[in-house]
C-alpha positions in Angstrom: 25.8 74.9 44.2 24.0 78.2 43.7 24.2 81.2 45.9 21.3 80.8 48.3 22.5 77.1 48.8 25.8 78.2 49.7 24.7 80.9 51.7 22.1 78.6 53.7 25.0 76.0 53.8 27.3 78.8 55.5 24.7 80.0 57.8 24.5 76.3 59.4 28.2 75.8 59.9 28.0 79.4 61.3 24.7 78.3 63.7 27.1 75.3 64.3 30.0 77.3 65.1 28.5 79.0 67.7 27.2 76.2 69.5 30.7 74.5 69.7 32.4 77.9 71.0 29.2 78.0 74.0 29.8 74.2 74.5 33.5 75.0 74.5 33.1 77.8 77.3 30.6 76.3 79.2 32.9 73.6 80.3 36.2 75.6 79.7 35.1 78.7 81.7 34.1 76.8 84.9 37.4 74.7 85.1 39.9 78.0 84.6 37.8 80.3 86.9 37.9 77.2 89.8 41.4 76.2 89.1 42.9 80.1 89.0 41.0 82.0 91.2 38.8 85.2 91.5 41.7 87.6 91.7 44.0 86.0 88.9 40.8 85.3 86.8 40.2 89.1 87.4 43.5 90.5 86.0 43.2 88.0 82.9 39.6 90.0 82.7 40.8 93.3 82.9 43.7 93.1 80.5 41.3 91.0 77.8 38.9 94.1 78.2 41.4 96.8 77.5 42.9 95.1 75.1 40.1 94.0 73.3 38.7 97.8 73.0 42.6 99.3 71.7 41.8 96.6 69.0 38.5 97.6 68.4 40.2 101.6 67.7 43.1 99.9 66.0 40.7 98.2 63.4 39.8 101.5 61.9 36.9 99.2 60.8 39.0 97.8 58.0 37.8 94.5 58.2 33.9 96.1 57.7 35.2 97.6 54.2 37.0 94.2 53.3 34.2 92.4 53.8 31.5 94.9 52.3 33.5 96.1 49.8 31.1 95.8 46.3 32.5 93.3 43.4 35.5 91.5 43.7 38.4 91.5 46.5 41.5 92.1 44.6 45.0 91.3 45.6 46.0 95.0 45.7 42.6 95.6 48.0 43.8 92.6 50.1 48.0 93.4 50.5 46.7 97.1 51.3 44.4 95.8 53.6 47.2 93.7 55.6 49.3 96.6 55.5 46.6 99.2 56.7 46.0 96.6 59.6 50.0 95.9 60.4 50.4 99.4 61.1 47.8 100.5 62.8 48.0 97.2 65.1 51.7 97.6 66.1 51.1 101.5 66.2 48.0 100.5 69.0 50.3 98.1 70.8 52.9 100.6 71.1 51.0 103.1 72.2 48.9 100.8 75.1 52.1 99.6 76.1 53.3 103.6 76.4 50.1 104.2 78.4 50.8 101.0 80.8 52.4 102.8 83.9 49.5 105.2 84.0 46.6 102.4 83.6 48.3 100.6 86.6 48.7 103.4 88.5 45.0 104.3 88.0 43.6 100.7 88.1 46.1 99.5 91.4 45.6 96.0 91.0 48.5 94.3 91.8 50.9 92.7 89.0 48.1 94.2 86.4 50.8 95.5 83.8 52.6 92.9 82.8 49.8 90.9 81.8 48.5 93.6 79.8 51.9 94.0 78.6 51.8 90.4 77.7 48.5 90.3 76.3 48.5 93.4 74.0 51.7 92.7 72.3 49.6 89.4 70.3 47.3 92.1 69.0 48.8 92.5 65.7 48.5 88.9 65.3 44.8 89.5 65.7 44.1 92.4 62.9 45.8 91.1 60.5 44.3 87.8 60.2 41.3 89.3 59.1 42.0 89.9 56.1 42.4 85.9 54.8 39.2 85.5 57.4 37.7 88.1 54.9 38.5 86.4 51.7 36.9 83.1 53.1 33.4 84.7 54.1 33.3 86.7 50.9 33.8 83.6 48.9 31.4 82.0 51.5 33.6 79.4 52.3 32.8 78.8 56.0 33.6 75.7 57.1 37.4 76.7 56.9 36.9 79.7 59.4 34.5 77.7 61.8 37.3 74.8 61.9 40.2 76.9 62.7 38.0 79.1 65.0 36.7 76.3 66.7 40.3 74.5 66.7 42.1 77.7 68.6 39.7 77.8 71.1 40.2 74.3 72.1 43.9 75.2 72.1 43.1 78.0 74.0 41.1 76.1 76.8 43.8 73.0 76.6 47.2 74.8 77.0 45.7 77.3 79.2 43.8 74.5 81.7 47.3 72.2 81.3 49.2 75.6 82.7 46.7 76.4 85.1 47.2 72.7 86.9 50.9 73.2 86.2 50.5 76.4 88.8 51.6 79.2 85.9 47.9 81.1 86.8 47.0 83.9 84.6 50.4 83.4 82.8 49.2 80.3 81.5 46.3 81.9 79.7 48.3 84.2 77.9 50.6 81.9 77.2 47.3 80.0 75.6 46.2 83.3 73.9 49.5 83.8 71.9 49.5 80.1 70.8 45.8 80.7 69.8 46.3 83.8 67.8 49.3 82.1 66.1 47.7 79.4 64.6 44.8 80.7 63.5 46.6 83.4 61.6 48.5 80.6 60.1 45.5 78.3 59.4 43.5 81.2 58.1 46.3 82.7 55.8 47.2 78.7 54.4 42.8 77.8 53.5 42.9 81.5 51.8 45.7 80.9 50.1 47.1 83.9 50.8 50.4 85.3 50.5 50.4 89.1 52.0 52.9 91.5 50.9 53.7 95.4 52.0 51.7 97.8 49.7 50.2 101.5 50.0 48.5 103.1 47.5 47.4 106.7 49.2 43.9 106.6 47.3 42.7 103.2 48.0 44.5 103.4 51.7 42.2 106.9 51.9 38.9 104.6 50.3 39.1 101.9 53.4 40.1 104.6 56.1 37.2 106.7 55.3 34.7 104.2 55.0 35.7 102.1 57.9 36.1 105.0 60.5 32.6 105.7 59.2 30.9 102.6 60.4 33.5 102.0 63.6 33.1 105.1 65.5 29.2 104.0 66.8 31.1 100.9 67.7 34.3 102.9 69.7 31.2 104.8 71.5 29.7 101.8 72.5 32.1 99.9 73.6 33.4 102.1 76.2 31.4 100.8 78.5 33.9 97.6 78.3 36.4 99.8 80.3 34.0 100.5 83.0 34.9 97.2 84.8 39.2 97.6 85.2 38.9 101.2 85.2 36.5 101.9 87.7 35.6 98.9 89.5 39.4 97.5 89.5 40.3 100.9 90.9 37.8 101.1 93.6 37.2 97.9 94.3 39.8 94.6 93.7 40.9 92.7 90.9 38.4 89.6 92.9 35.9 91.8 92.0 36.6 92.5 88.6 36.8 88.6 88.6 33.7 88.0 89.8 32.1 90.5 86.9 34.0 89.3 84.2 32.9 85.7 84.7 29.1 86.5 85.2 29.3 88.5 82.1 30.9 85.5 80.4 28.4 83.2 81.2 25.5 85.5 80.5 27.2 86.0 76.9 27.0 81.7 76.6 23.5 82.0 77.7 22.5 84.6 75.0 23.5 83.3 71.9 20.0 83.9 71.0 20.9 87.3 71.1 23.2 87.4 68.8 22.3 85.1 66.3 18.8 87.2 66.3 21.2 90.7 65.8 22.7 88.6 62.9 19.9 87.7 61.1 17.8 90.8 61.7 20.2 93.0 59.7 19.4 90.6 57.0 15.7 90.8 57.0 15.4 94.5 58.1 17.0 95.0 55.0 14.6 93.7 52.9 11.8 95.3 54.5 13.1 98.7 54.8 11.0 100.3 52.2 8.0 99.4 54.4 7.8 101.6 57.4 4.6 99.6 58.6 6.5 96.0 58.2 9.5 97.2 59.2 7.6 98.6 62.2 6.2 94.9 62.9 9.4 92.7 62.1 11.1 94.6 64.9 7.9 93.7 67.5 7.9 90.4 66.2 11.9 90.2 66.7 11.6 91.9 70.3 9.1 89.2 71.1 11.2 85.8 69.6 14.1 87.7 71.5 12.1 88.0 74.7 11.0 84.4 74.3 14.3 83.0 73.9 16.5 84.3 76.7 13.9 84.8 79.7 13.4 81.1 80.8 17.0 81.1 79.9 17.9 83.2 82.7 15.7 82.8 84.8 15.9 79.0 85.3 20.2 79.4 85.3 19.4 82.3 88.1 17.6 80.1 90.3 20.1 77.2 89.9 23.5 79.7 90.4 23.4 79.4 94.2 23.4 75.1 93.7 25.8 75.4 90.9 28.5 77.6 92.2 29.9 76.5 94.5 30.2 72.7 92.9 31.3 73.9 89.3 33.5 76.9 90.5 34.2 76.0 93.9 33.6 78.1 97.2 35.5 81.4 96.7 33.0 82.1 93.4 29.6 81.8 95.9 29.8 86.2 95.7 29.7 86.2 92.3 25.4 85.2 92.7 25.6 88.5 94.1 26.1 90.3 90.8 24.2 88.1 88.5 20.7 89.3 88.6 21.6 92.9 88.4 23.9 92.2 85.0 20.9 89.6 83.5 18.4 92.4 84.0 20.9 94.5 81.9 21.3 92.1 79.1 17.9 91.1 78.9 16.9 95.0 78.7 19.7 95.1 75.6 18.4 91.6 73.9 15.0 93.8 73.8 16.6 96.7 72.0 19.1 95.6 69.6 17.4 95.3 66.8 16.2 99.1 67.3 20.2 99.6 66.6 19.8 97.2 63.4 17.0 98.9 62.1 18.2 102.1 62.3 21.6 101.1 60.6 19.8 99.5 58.2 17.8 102.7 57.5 21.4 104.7 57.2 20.8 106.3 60.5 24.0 106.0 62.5 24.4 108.9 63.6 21.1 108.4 66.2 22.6 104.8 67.4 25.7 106.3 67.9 23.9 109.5 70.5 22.1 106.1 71.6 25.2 104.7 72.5 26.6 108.5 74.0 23.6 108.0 76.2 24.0 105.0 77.4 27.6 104.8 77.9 27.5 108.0 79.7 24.8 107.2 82.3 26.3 103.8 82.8 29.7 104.8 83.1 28.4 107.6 85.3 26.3 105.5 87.7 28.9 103.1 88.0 32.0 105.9 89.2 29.0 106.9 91.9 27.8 103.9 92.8 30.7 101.4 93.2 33.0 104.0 95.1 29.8 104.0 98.0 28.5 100.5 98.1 31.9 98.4 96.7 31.7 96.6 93.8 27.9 95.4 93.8 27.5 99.1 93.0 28.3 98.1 89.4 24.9 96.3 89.7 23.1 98.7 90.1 24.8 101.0 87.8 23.2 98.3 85.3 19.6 99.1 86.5 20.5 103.0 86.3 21.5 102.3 82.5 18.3 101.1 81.7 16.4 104.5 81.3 18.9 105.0 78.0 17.0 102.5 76.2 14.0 105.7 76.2 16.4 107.2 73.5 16.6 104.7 71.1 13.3 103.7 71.3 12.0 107.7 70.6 14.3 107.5 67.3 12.8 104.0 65.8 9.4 104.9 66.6 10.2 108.2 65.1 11.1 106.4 62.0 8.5 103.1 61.8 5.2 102.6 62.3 3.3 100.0 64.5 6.1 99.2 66.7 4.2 97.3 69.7 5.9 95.7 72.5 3.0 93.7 73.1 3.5 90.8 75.6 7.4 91.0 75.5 7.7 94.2 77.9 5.3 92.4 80.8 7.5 89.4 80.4 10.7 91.1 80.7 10.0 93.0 83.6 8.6 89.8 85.8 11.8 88.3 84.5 13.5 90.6 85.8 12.2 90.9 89.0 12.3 87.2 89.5 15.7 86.9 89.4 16.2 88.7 92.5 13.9 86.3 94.7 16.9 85.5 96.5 17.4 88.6 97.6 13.9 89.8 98.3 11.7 86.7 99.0 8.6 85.5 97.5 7.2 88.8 96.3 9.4 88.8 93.4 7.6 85.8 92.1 4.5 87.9 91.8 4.7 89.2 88.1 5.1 85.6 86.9 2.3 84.5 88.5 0.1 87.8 87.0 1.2 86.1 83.7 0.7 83.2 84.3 -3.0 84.2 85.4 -3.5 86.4 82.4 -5.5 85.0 79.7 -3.5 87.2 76.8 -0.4 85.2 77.9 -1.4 82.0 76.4 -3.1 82.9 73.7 0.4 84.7 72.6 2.1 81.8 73.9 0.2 79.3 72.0 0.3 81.1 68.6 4.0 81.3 68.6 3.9 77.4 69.3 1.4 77.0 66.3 3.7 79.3 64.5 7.0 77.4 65.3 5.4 73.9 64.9 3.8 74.5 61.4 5.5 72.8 58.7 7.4 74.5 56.4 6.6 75.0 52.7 9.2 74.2 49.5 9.3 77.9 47.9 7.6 76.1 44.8 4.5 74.7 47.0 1.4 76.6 46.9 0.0 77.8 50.0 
């Protein structure tokens, strides 16, 4: 099997992968949110969030130079690797747990630390299975990963529903975390066949640091938006809220795995037009579009449904939660829009515009949010969303600075009477109006149709002449 065959091969197992992990939360998500509650599910929430971003700082971006490195992944590159991510992962967990009295002091929700105690302390676990996870993709050997991936999860969702009925609550999701994060270091490190040992060599150790920190601190910037929810609305508001948050944002991620599968494969073809200023211009309209496309009937048809399906798939005390969810789909339909702005400008080695993107964005979101939720309670996060939009002005200044042609076209009217649909709940038929414009507007079809001629056409063997 040659290279494009393996890679096409890997990039269906990885499609497949990610269908199996929505599926898996889909029906996983529902039944721990209804059978532990708002509040508990909101202190499992905030402790994931916290400790998911001292992770992201811990990595150093290690796994990025693993996986990137040029030529082959020796041993030595591997064992320093392991040994980079050991003690930077038990140097993060000891210094989270250090910082645990003042985080519940600050966040005051109730029985908060020792979760996060209990979650944090499987971090290690975490960063240092990437380094057999790395030796797998490199070789593009796939299935392994997805199969272990996919079987933790459903070890997760098993052990953690089986505690949930047994009455453990939260406890019985980190009990399912730690159970997760063992095996699949143990299955990853047994299908890469490999055997870490302790090693540090200064020069290679300085090699990884300095390109990893590199490409990680955009990330860090980014990211910090994570803490907004247990630092600022578990402070001022309740770990319920926090709850109700976390899980819209976890069904919004299921929704949008269009969104991230189009991130994934734009950094591939951006690259490959980058030379082209006037293609690269147009993939990144025609991406925004295909993104557009993708996730607005998504949420807009689930938005209209949430007030049936709440309170039959996660029971009475989650009917608040269709509060929040317009305000954080508008947010993550403005991001689907612009994330490939981010790619292209990686690609075109300008991190150092994504990451004052990022400054930008954090700030005014994180901002809005401390102003906003301390006046109007936790629905002021919503609208601390909305306030984060005009960010998006930044990046968009720097790619058009650096393409040419870049055209929203149809994809910025569509957005916005998706947007404003979603809230038809809350202010009555008007918010319908946009769709109908659309719907009205010859231009809309004609796009529409094209794309369908586009998507329908049969595709040609690379030795078939057009």
């Amino acid at each position: 099997m040659n290279l494009r065959e393996r890679a096409l091969k890997g990039g269906t197992y990885l499609v497949g992968r990610h269908f199996a992990m929505v599926a898996l939360a889909v029906v996983g998500q529902p039944l721990l949110a209804r059978m532990i509650g708002p509040a508990a599910y909101g202190i499992w929430v905030a402790a994931r969030q916290i400790v998911d971003y001292a992770s992201l700082l811990s990595g150093w971006g290690i796994d990025v130079y693993l996986l990137r490195k040029e030529g082959e992944l020796s041993k030595e590159h591997a064992d320093q690797g392991f040994t980079l991510l050991a003690i930077l992962g038990t140097s993060g967990t000891l210094v989270t747990l250090l910082a645990v009295p003042w985080i519940q002091r600050w966040t005051r929700l109730a029985g908060f630390s020792w979760v996060l105690a209990g979650v944090v302390c499987s971090m290690p676990l975490s960063l240092v299975s990437w380094v057999a996870l790395n030796q797998l993709e490199r070789a593009l050997e796939f299935r392994a990963p997805v199969r272990i991936e996919l079987a933790g999860r459903v070890v997760f969702y098993s052990l953690g529903l089986a505690l949930a009925f047994w009455g453990w609550g939260v406890w019985g999701l980190v009990c399912a975390l730690w159970s997760e994060r063992v095996l699949t270091l143990a299955l990853l490190h047994r299908a890469a066949h490999y055997r870490p040992r302790l090693r540090y060599d200064r020069a290679l150790a300085r090699e990884m640091v300095g390109y990893g920190l590199g490409y990680a601190a955009s990330t860090w910037i980014y990211q910090l938006r994570s803490l907004v929810v247990p630092f600022i609305v578990g402070r001022y508001a309740n770990a319920t809220a926090v709850g109700y948050i976390g899980l819209a944002e976890r069904l919004l991620a299921a929704l949008g795995f269009a969104k991230t599968i189009g991130w994934r494969l734009a950094m591939v073809v951006l690259a490959k037009v980058q030379d082209d200023r006037t293609r690269l211009g147009r993939a990144i309209s025609e991406g925004v579009m295909l993104q557009v496309l993708a996730l607005s009937p998504l949420l807009l048809v689930f938005g209209l449904l949430l007030p049936y399906l709440v309170p039959w798939v996660f029971g009475a005390r989650w009917v608040p939660m269709e509060q929040i969810f317009p305000f954080l789909a508008v947010g993550y339909l403005a991001s689907s829009m612009f994330n490939l702005h981010s790619s292209a400008l990686y690609v075109l080695r300008r991190n150092g515009r994504v990451a004052i993107f990022y400054l930008a964005h954090v700030l005014l979101f994180g901002g809005a949010a401390f102003f906003f939720v301390r006046r109007l309670g936790w629905i002021g996060y919503g609208w601390a969303e909305i306030a984060a939009l005009s960010s998006y002005a930044v990046i968009h200044l720097y790619t058009a600075a650096e393409v040419r042609g870049l055209d929203y076209g149809l994809a910025l009217p569509i957005s916005l009477a998706t947007g404003l649909a979603l809230f038809v709940y809350q202010i009555g038929w008007p918010a319908v109006l946009g769709l109908v414009a659309l719907a009205a507007w010859p231009q809309t079809w004609r796009v529409l149709g094209r794309y369908t001629r586009e998507i329908l056409k049969p595709v040609q063997s690379p030795g078939t002449n057009a």
